[in-house]
C-alpha positions as CSV (number, residue, x, y, z in Angstrom):
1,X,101.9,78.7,107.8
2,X,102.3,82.3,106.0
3,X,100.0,80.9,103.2
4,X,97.6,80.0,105.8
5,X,97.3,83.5,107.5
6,X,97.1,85.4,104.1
7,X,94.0,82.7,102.9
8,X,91.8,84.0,106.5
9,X,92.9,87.7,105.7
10,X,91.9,87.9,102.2
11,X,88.5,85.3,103.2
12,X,87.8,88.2,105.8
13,X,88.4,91.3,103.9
14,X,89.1,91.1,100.2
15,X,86.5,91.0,97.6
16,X,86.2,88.1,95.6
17,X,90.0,87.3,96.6
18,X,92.0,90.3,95.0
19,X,95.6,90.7,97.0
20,X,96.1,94.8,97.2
21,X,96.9,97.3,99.8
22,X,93.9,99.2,101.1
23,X,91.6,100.7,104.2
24,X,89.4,99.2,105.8
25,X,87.0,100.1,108.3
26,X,85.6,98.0,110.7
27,X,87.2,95.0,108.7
28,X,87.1,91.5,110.3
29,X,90.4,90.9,109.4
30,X,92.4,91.2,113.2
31,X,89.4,89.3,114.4
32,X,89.9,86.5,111.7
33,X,93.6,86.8,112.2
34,X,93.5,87.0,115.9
35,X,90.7,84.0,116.1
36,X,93.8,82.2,114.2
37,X,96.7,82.8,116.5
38,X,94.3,81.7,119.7
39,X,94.2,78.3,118.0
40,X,97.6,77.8,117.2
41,X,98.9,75.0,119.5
42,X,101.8,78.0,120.6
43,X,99.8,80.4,121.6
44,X,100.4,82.3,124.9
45,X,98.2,84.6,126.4
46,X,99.0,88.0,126.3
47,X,95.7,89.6,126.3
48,X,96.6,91.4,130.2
49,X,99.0,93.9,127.8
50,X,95.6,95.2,126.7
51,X,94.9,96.6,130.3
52,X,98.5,98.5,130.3
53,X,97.4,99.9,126.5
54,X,93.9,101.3,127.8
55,X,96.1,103.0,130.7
56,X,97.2,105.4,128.1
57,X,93.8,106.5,126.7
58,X,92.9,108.7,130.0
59,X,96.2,110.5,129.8
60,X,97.7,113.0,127.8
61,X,99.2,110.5,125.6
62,X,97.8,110.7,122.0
63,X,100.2,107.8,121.1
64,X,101.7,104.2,121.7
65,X,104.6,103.4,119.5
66,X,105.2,99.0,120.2
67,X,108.6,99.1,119.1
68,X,110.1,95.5,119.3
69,X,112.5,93.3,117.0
70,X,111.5,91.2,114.3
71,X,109.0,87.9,115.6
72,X,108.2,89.7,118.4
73,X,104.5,89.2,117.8
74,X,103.8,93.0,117.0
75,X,101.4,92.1,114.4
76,X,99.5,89.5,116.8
77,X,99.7,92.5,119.1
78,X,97.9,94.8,116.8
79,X,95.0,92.4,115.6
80,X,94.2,91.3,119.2
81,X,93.8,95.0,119.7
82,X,91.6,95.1,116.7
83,X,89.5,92.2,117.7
84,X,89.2,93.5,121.0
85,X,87.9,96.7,120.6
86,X,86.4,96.8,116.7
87,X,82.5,96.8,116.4
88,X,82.8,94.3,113.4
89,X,82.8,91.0,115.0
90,X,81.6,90.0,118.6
91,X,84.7,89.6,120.4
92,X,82.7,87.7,123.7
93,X,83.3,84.4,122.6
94,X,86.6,84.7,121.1
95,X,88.1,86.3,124.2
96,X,86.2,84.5,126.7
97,X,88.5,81.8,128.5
98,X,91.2,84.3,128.0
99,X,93.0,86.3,131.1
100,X,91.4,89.7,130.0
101,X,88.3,88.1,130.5
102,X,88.3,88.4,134.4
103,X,88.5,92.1,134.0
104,X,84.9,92.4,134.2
105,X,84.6,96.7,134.0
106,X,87.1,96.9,131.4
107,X,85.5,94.4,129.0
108,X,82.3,95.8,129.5
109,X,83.9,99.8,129.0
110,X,86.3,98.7,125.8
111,X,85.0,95.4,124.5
112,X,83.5,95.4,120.6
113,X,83.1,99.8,121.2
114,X,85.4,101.2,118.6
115,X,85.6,101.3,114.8
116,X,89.1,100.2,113.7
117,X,90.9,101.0,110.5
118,X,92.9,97.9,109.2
119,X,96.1,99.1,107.4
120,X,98.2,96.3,105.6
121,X,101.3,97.6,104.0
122,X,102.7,93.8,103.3
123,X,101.7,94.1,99.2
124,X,103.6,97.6,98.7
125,X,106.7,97.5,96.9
126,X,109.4,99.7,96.0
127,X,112.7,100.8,95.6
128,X,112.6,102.6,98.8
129,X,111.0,103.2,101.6
């Protein structure tokens, strides 16, 4: 299952399938990732958390720390945000069928708007951190 994931990510984002760390912008990797997770035969939708995140953009927050135990589904978390909101990939299809779907407005205001930086740290090893 883990090879699986890392196969889409590096199909979606890594030239001619070198594994290193790196930035991208507007990458297609949470969409490619996220796409993934939607098909699993587990998956539970939990695209409504969206609507609570976008809560915190017209306040004086600046930040939203998802603190949670390992396998909580952080990750899934992030690149459903990712998909949602990067200008990359249409997102329609993809989240279409979903709950988040009936929020009309906020689809319209959020969906496919934003670039998104794509940060994986996985590769990065040391002796501490």
């Amino acid at each position: 299952m883990k090879e699986n994931k890392r196969k889409r990510w590096e199909k979606a984002v890594l030239p001619e399938g070198e594994a290193k760390m790196g930035f991208y912008l507007n990458s297609r990797a949470p969409y490619v990732l996220y796409e993934g997770e939607t098909k699993s035969r587990y998956f539970v939708d939990k695209t409504l958390m969206l609507e609570k995140i976008f809560g915190f953009i017209h306040t004086k927050n600046t930040h939203v720390c998802i603190t949670r135990p390992r396998r909580f589904g952080k990750t899934v978390m992030a690149n459903m945000l990712g998909a949602f909101l990067g200008k990359r990939a249409d997102a329609k299809e993809l989240f279409d069928g979903l709950k988040i779907s009936e929020e009309k407005e906020l689809c319209q205001e959020y969906m496919g708007q934003f670039p998104v930086i794509s940060i994986s740290l996985k590769s990065v090893e040391g002796l501490s951190y």
